[in-house]
C-alpha positions as CSV (number, residue, x, y, z in Angstrom):
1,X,-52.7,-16.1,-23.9
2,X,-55.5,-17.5,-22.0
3,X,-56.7,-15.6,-18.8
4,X,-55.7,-17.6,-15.5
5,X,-58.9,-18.2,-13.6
6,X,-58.7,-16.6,-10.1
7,X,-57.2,-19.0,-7.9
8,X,-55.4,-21.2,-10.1
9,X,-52.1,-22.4,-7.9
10,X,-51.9,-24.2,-4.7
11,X,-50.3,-23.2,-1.8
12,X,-48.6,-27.2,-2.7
13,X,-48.2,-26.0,-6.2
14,X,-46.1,-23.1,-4.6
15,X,-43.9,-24.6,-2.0
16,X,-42.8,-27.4,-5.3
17,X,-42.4,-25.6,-8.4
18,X,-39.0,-25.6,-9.6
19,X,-40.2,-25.0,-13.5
20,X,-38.8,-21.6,-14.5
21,X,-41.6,-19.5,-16.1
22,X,-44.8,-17.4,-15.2
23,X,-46.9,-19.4,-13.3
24,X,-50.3,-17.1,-13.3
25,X,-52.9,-17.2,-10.3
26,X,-55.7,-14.1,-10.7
27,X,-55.7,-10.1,-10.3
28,X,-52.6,-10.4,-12.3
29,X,-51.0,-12.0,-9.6
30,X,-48.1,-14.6,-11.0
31,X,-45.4,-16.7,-9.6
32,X,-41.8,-16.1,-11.7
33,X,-39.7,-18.7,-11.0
34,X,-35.7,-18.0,-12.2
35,X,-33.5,-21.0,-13.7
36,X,-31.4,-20.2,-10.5
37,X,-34.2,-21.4,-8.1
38,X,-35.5,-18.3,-6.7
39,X,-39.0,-17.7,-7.0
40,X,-41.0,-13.9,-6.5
41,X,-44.3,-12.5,-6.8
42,X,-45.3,-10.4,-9.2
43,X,-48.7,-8.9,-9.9
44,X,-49.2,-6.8,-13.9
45,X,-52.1,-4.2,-13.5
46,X,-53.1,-1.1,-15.5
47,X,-52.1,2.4,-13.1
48,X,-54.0,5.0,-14.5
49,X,-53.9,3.8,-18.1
50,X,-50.0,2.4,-17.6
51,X,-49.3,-1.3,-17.5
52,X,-47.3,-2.2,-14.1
53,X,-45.6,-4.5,-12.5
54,X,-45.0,-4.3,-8.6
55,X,-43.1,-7.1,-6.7
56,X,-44.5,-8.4,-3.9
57,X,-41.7,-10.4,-2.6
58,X,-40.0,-13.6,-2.0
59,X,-42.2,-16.8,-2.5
60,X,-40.2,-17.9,0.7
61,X,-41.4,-15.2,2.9
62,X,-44.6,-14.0,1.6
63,X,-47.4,-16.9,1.3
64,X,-50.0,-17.2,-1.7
65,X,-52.7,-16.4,0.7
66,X,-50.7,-13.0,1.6
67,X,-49.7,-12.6,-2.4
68,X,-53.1,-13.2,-3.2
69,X,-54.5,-10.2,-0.6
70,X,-51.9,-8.0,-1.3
71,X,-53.0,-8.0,-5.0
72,X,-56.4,-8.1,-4.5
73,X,-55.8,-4.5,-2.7
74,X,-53.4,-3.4,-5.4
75,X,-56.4,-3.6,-8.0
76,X,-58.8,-2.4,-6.1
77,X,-56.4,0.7,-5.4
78,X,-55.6,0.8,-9.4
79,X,-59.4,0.8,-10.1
80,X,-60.4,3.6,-7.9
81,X,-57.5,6.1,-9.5
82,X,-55.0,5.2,-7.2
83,X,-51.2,3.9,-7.5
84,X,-50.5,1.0,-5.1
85,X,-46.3,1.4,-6.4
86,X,-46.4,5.3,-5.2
87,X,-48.1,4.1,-2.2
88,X,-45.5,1.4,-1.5
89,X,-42.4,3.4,-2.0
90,X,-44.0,6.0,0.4
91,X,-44.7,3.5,2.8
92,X,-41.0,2.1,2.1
93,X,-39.8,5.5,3.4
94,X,-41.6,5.9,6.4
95,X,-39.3,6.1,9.1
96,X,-39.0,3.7,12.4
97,X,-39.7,5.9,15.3
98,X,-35.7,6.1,16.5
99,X,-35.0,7.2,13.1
100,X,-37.5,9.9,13.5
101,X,-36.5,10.8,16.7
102,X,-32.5,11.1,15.3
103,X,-34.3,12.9,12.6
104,X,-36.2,15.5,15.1
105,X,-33.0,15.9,17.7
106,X,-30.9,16.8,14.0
107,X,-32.8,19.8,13.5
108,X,-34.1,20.5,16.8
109,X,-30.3,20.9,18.1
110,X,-28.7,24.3,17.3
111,X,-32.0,25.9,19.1
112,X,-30.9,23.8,22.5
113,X,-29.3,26.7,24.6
114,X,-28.6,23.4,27.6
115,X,-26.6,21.1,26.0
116,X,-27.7,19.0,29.1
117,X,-31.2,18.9,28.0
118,X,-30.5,18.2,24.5
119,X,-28.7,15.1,25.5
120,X,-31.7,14.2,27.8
121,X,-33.8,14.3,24.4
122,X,-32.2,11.4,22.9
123,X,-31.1,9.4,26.3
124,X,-34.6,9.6,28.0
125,X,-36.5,8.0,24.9
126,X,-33.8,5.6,24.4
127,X,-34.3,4.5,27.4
128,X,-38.1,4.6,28.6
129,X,-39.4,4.9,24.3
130,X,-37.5,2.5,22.3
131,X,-37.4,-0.6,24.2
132,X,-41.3,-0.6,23.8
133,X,-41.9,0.8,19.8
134,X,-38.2,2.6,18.8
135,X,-38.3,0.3,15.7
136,X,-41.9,0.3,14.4
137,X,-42.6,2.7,12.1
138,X,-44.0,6.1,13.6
139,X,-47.1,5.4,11.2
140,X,-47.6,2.3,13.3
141,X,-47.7,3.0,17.0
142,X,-51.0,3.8,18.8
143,X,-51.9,5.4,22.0
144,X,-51.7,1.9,23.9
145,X,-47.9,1.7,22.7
146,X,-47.2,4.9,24.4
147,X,-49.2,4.6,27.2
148,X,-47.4,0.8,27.8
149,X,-44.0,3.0,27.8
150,X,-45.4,5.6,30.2
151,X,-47.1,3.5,32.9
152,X,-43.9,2.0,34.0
153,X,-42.4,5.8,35.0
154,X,-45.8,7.5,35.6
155,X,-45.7,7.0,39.5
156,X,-42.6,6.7,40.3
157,X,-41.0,9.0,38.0
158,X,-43.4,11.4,37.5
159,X,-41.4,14.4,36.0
160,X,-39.3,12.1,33.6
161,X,-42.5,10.9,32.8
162,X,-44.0,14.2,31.7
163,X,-40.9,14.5,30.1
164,X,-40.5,11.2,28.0
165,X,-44.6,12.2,27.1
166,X,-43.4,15.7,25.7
167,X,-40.1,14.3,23.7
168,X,-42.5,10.9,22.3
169,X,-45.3,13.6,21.1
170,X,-42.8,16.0,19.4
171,X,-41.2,12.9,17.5
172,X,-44.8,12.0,16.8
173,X,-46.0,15.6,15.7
174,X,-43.2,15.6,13.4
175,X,-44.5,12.7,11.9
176,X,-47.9,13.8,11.0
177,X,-46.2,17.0,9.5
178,X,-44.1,14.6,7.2
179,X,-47.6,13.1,6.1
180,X,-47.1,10.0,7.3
181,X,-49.7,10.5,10.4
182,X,-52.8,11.6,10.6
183,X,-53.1,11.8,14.2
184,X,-50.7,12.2,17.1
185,X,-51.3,9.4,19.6
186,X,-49.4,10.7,22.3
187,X,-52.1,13.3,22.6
188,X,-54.4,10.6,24.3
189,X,-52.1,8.3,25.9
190,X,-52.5,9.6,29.4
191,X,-56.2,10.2,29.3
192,X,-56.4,7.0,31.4
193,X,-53.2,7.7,33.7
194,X,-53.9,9.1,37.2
195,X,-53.8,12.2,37.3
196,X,-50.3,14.1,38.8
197,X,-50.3,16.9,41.7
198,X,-49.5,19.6,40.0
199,X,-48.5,21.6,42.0
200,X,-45.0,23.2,41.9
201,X,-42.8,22.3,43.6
202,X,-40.4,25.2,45.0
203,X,-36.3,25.0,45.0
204,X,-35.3,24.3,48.6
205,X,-33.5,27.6,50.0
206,X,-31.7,29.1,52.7
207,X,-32.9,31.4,55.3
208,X,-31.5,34.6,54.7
209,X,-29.7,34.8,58.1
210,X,-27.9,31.7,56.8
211,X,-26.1,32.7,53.9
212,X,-23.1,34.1,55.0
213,X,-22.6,31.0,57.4
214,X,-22.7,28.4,54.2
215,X,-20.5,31.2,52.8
216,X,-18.2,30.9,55.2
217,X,-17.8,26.9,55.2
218,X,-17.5,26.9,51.4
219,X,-14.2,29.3,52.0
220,X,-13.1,26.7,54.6
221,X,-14.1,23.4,52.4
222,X,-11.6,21.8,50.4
223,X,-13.2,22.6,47.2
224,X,-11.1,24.2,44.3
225,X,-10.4,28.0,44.3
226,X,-12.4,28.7,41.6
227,X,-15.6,26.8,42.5
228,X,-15.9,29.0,45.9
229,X,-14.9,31.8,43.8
230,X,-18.0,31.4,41.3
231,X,-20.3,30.5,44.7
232,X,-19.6,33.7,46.1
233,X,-19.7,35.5,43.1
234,X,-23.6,33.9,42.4
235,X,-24.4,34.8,46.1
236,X,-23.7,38.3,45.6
237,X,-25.3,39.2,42.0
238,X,-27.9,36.7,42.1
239,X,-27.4,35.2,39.1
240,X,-28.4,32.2,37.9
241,X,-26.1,29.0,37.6
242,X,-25.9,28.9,34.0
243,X,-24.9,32.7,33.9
244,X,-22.6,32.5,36.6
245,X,-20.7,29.6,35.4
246,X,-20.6,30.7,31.3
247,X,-19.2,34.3,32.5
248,X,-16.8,35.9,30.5
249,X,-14.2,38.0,30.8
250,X,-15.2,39.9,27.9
251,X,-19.0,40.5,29.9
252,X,-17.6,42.4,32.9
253,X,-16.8,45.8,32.8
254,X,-14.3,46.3,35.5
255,X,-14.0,50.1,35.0
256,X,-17.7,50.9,35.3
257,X,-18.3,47.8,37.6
258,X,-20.8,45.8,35.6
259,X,-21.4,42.8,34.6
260,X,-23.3,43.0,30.6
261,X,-24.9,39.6,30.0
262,X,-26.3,38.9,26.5
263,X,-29.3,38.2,26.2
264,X,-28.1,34.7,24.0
265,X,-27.3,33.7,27.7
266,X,-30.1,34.6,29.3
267,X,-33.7,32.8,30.2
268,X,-36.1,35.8,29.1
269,X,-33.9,36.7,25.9
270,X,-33.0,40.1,26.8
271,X,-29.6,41.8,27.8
272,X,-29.1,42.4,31.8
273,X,-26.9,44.5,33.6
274,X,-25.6,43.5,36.7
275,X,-24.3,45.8,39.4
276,X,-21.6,44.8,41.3
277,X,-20.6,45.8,44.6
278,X,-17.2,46.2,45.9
279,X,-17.7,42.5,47.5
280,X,-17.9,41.2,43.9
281,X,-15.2,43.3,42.4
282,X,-13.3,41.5,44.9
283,X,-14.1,38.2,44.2
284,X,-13.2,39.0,40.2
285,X,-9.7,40.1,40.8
286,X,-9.2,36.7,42.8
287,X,-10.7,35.2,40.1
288,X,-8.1,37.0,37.8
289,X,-4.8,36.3,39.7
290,X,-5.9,32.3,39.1
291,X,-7.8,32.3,35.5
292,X,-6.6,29.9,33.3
293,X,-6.2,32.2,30.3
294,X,-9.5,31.8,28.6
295,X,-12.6,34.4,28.3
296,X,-14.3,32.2,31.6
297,X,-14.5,34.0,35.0
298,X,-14.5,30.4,36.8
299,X,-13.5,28.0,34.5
300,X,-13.1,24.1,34.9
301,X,-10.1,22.0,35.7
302,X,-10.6,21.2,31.7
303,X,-9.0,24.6,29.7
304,X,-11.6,26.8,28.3
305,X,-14.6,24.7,29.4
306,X,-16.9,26.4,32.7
307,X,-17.4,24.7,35.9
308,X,-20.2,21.8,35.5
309,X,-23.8,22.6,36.6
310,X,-23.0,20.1,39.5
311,X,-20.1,21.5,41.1
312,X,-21.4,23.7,43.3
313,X,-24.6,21.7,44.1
314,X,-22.7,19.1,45.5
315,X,-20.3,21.4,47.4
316,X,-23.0,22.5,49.6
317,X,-24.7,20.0,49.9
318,X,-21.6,17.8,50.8
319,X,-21.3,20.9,53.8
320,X,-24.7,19.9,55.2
321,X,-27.1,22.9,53.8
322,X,-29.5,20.5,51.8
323,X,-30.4,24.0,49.6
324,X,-30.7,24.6,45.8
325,X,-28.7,27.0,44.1
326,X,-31.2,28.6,42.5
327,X,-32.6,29.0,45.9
328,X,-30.4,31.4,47.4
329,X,-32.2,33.7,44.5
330,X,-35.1,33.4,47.0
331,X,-33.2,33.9,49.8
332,X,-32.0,37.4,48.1
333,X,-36.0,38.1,47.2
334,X,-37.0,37.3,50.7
335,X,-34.2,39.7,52.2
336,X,-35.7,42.8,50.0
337,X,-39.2,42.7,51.4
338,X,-37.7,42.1,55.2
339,X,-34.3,42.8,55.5
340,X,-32.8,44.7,53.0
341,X,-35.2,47.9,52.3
342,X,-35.9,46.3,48.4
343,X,-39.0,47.8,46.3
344,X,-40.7,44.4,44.7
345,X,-40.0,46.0,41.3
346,X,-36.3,46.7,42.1
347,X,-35.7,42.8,43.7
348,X,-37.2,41.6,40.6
349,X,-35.3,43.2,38.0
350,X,-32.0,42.7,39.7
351,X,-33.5,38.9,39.3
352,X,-34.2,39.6,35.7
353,X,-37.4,38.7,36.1
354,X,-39.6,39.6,33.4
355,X,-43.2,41.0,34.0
356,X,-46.1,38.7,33.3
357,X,-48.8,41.6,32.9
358,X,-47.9,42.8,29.0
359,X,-49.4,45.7,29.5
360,X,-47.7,46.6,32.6
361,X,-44.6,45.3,30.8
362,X,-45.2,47.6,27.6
363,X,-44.7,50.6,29.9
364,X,-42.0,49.4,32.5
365,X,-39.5,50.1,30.2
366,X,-36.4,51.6,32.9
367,X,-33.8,49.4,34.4
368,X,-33.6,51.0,37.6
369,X,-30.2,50.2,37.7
370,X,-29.8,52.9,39.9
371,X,-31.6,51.8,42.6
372,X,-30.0,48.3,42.0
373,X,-26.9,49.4,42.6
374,X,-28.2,50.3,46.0
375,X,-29.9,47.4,46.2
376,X,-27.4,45.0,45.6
377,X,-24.6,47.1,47.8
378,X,-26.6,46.1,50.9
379,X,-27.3,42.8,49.4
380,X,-23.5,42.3,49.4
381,X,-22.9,44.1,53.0
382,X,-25.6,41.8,54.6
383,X,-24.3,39.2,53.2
384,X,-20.6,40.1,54.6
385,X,-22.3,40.9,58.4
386,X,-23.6,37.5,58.8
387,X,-20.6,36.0,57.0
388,X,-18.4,37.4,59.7
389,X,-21.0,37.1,63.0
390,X,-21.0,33.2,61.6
391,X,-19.9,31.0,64.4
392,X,-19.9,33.2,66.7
């Protein structure tokens, strides 16, 4: 067989041909055309001492000029030791970024303790990432692609923002692991974004002096028994409101009056104790005489399923005291140093805060549960005094 010079069809040639046959161009590039009418590129190279074939694709959607570069790189891959067919087939498996991001929120899941913020995983990049790159591949998208998807949010949504940048460079890290990156772009998309206050903000809390009067109108509000139940029951042990509302049964020792929370459920990781008062034994035997059967303290309306994280957010907020919940953790702190005769290290581990100092930490070892106990008695009392000089 003679060798085809380089070059030899026509774009004309191309678009008309109805022969079936090999018609030959150069770089082992051909046209086969099939007696049914459908026509492909093929190009026939040598891959490290192996004749191959590798498709290029329909004559109909891929042009001679486009045949013609894709197997001039082929060769010039073949020639330097490579293998253009590996090469495709890994390209052919490189994922669109939505499928990496499934992909990443798959095995990122079971270590979500917040079901809330794994859902805010996939529901923030669908709806700030994906309109903008969610089906290039991740192999494809550049800093400008990000950035366009930031700028939109980066004023007036700052947080979600920082957020949507975090979740797009995870996705995006991921991808460089799986070899398919060699760079994380997200790394430099904000380099040319104004720069945010950083500053923290703080969770909006009560004076101390207040808390038994927004007590006292959650007892008088409409809201369901349980809901005040689990209010008054975070007031007095300062919990948080993920602890509070996930409290079990099984958790609270009624006989030594403690409450054992794992440390599965907690923020730092490690088991606390909890102390509680008479005020709180209270509130957990009203909680009993209405329980709907399950391990919850304060369930839900649903069976088995504990109070959303909203529920008691919009109680009293709906009363007029335009306060976190996690505030009135502040307004407990603030009580030690002024009100309530609390050493700093005392309010803090009844708040299961965890020392920053390691070394410090390596040798505050003891509970002081204790001096807790005490703590958290006049905690509770203060918190019944102005409950009952409220409105007065």
């Amino acid at each position: 067989m003679t060798r085809a010079p380089k070059k030899a069809l026509t774009a004309a040639f191309v678009r008309t041909v109805k022969e079936p046959g090999k018609h030959f161009d150069g770089n082992g590039l051909f046209l086969r055309v099939e007696a049914s009418g459908s026509r492909r590129w093929v190009q026939r190279i040598m891959v490290r001492g192996k004749r191959t074939e590798i498709g290029l694709g329909s004559a109909d959607l891929v042009t001679l000029a486009e045949a013609r570069e894709a197997a001039s790189h082929n060769r010039k891959v073949a020639r330097s030791g490579g293998d253009p067919l590996a090469i495709k087939r890994a390209d052919a498996a490189v994922m669109t970024f939505c499928e990496a991001t499934q992909e990443v929120y798959r095995i990122h899941r079971p270590t979500w303790r917040n079901p809330k913020h794994a859902a805010q995983f996939l529901s923030t990049l669908e709806t700030y990432a994906f309109p903008h790159f969610g089906q290039r591949k991740v192999s494809e998208i550049t800093s400008d692609d990000v950035q366009t998807a930031l700028v939109a949010i980066w004023n007036s949504k700052p947080e979600t923002a920082r957020r949507v940048h975090q979740r797009i460079s995870r996705v995006l890290s991921w991808a460089v692991v799986k070899g398919w990156r060699t760079d994380n772009p997200a790394l430099y998309a904000t380099k040319a974004l104004p720069k945010h206050d950083k500053r923290p903000a703080h969770r909006l809390s009560l004076p101390y002096a207040d808390v038994g009067t927004c007590l006292k109108a959650v007892k008088a509000s409409n809201a369901g028994a349980t809901t005040k139940l689990a209010f008054e029951f975070l007031l007095i042990t300062v919990g948080r409101s993920g602890e509070v509302r996930g409290a079990l049964w099984s958790e609270i020792d009624m006989q030594a009056r403690e409450w054992r929370i794992p440390a599965s459920r907690m923020k730092a990781k490690v088991d606390h104790r909890v102390p509680l008062p008479p005020k709180a034994m209270r509130v957990l035997r009203a909680a009993k005489a209405v329980s709907d059967g399950s391990d919850l303290v304060f369930p839900s309306a649903r069976f088995g399923r504990p109070l959303s994280d909203a529920t008691m957010s919009k109680l009293i907020k709906s009363l007029g005291f335009q306060v976190d919940i996690h505030g009135f953790r502040s307004s407990f702190r603030v009580c030690t140093q002024e009100n309530c005769q609390g050493s700093r290290e005392v309010a803090e581990a009844a708040l299961a805060h965890q020392l920053t100092n390691k070394t410090e930490a390596a040798y505050a070892r003891s509970e002081l549960f204790a001096l807790r106990r005490k703590l958290m008695s006049r905690w509770a009392a203060y918190i019944e005094l102005t409950e009952s000089r409220a409105g007065q």
